[in-house]
C-alpha positions as a Markdown table, in Angstrom:
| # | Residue | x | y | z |
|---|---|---|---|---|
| 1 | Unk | 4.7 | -20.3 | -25.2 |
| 2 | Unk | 2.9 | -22.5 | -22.6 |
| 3 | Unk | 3.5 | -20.9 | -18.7 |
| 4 | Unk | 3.0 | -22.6 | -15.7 |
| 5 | Unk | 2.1 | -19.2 | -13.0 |
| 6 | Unk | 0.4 | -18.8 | -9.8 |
| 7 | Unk | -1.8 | -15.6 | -9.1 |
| 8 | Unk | -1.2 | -13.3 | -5.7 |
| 9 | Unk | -2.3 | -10.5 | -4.6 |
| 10 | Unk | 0.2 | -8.1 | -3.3 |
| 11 | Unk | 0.1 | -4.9 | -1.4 |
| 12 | Unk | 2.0 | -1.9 | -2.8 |
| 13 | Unk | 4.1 | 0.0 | -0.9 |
| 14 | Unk | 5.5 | 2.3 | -3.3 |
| 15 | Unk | 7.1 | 0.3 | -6.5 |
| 16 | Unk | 7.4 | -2.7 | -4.0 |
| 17 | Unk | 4.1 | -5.3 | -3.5 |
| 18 | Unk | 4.8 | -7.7 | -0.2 |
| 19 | Unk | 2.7 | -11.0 | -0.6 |
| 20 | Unk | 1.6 | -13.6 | 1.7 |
| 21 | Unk | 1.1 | -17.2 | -0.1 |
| 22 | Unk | 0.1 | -20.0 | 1.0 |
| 23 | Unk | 3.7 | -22.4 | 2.1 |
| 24 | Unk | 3.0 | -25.1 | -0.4 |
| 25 | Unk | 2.9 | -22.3 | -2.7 |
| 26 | Unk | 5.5 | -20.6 | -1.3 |
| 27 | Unk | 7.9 | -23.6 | -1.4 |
| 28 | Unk | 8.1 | -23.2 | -5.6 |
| 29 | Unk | 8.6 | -19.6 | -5.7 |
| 30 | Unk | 11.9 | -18.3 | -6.3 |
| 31 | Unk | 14.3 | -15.2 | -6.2 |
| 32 | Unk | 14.2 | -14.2 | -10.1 |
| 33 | Unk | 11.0 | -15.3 | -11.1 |
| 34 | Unk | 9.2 | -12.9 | -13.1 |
| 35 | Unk | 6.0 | -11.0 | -12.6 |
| 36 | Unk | 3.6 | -10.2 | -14.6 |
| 37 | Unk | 0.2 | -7.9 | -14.4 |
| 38 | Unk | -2.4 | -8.1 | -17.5 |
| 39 | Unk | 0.3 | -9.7 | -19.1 |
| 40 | Unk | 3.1 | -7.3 | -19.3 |
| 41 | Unk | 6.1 | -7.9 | -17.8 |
| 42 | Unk | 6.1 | -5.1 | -14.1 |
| 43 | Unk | 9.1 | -6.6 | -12.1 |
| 44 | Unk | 10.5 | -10.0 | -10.6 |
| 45 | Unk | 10.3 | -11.5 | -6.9 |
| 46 | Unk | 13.4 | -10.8 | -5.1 |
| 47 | Unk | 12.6 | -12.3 | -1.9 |
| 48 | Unk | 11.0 | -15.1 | -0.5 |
| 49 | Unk | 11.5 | -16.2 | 3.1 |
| 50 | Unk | 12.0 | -19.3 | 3.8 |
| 51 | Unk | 10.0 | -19.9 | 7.1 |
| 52 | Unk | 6.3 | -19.3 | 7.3 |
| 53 | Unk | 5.3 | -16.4 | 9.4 |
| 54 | Unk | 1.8 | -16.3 | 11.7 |
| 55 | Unk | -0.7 | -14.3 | 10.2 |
| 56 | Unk | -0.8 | -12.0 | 13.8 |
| 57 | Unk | 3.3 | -11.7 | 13.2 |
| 58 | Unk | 2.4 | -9.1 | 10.1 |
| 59 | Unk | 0.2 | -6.2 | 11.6 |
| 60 | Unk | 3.6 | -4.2 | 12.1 |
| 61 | Unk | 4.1 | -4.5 | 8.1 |
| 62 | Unk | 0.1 | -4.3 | 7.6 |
| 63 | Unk | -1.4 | -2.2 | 9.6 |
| 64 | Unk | -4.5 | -1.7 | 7.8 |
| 65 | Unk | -6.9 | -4.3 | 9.3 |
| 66 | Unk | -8.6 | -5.2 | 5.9 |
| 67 | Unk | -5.7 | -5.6 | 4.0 |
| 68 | Unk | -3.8 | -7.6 | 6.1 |
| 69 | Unk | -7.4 | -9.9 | 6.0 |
| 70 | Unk | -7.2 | -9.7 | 2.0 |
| 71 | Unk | -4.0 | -10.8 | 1.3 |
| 72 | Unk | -3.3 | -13.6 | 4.7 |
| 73 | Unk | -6.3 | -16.3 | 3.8 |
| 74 | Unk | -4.5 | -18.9 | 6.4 |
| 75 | Unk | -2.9 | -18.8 | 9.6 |
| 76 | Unk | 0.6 | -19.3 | 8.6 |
| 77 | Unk | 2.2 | -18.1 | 5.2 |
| 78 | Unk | 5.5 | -17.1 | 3.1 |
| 79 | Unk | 6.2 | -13.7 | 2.8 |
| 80 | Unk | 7.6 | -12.8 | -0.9 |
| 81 | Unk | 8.6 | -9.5 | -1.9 |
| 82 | Unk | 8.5 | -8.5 | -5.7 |
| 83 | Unk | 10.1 | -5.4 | -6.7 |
| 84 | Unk | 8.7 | -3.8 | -9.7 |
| 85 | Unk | 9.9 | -1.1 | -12.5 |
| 86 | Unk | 9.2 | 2.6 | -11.3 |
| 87 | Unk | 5.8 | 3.2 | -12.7 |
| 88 | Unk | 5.0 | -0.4 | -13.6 |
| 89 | Unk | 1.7 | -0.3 | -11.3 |
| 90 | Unk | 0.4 | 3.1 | -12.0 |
| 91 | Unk | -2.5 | 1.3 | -14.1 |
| 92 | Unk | -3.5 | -0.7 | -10.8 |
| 93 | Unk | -6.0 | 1.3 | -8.6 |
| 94 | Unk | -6.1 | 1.0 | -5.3 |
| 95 | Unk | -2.8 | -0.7 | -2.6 |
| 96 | Unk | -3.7 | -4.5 | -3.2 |
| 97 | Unk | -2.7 | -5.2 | -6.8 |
| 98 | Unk | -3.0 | -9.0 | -8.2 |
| 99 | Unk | -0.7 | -9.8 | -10.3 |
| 100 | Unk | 1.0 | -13.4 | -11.8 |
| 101 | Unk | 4.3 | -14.7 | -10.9 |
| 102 | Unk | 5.8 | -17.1 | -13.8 |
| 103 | Unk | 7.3 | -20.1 | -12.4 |
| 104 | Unk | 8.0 | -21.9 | -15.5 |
| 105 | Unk | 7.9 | -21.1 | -19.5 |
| 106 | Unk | 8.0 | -23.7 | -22.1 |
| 107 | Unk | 7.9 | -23.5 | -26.0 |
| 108 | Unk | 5.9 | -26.4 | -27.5 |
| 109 | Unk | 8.7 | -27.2 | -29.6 |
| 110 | Unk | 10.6 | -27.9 | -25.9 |
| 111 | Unk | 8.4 | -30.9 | -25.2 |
| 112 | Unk | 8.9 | -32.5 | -29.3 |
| 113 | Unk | 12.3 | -32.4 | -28.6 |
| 114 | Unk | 12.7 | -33.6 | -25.2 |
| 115 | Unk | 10.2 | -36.4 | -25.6 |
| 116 | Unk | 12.8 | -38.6 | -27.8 |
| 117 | Unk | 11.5 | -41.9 | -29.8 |
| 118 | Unk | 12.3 | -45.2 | -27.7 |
| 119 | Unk | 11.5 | -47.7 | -30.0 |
């Protein structure tokens, strides 16, 4: 299976990680998408917002200084929420956990198929 995916780093707040991406990232993520951590399967996004929000906007949801610093890399992002399975992060050390959302899976046989013979 060939994925197309795009890596974040989320802070957990119990079995709930709250991302900031970057909006031209933001703009192909959607509600559904699953979510992946050393490729196993720990939850799906369930909410992405559809305005960007300025990166002083989020010290009331991040307080801590350095996380907020560690996960916002520009001054404006999209906030996505990804729920995960109760336990799914109890491998990950630490509250910022990275972790790959899968925007798109294909099967080689997909692309045979769909390529057709115009002769």
């Amino acid at each position: 299976t060939i994925t197309s995916t795009v890596g974040v780093t989320g802070y957990r707040t119990g079995d709930t990680l709250l991302c900031a991406v970057d909006p031209s990232q933001g703009a192909n993520l959607k509600t559904g998408m699953p979510v992946e951590m050393n490729g196993q399967s720990v939850g799906e996004v369930v909410e992405v917002a559809s305005e960007p929000v300025r990166k002083s906007d989020l010290t009331e949801k991040i307080t801590n200084e350095y996380y907020l610093n560690a996960l916002v890399k520009t001054d404006y992002v999209i906030l996505v929420r990804i729920d995960t399975a109760h336990g799914a992060l109890d491998s990950a050390t630490g509250d910022l956990v990275n972790v790959t959302i899968v925007l798109a899976s294909y099967k080689p046989i997909q692309f045979l198929l769909s390529s057709g013979s115009a002769s």
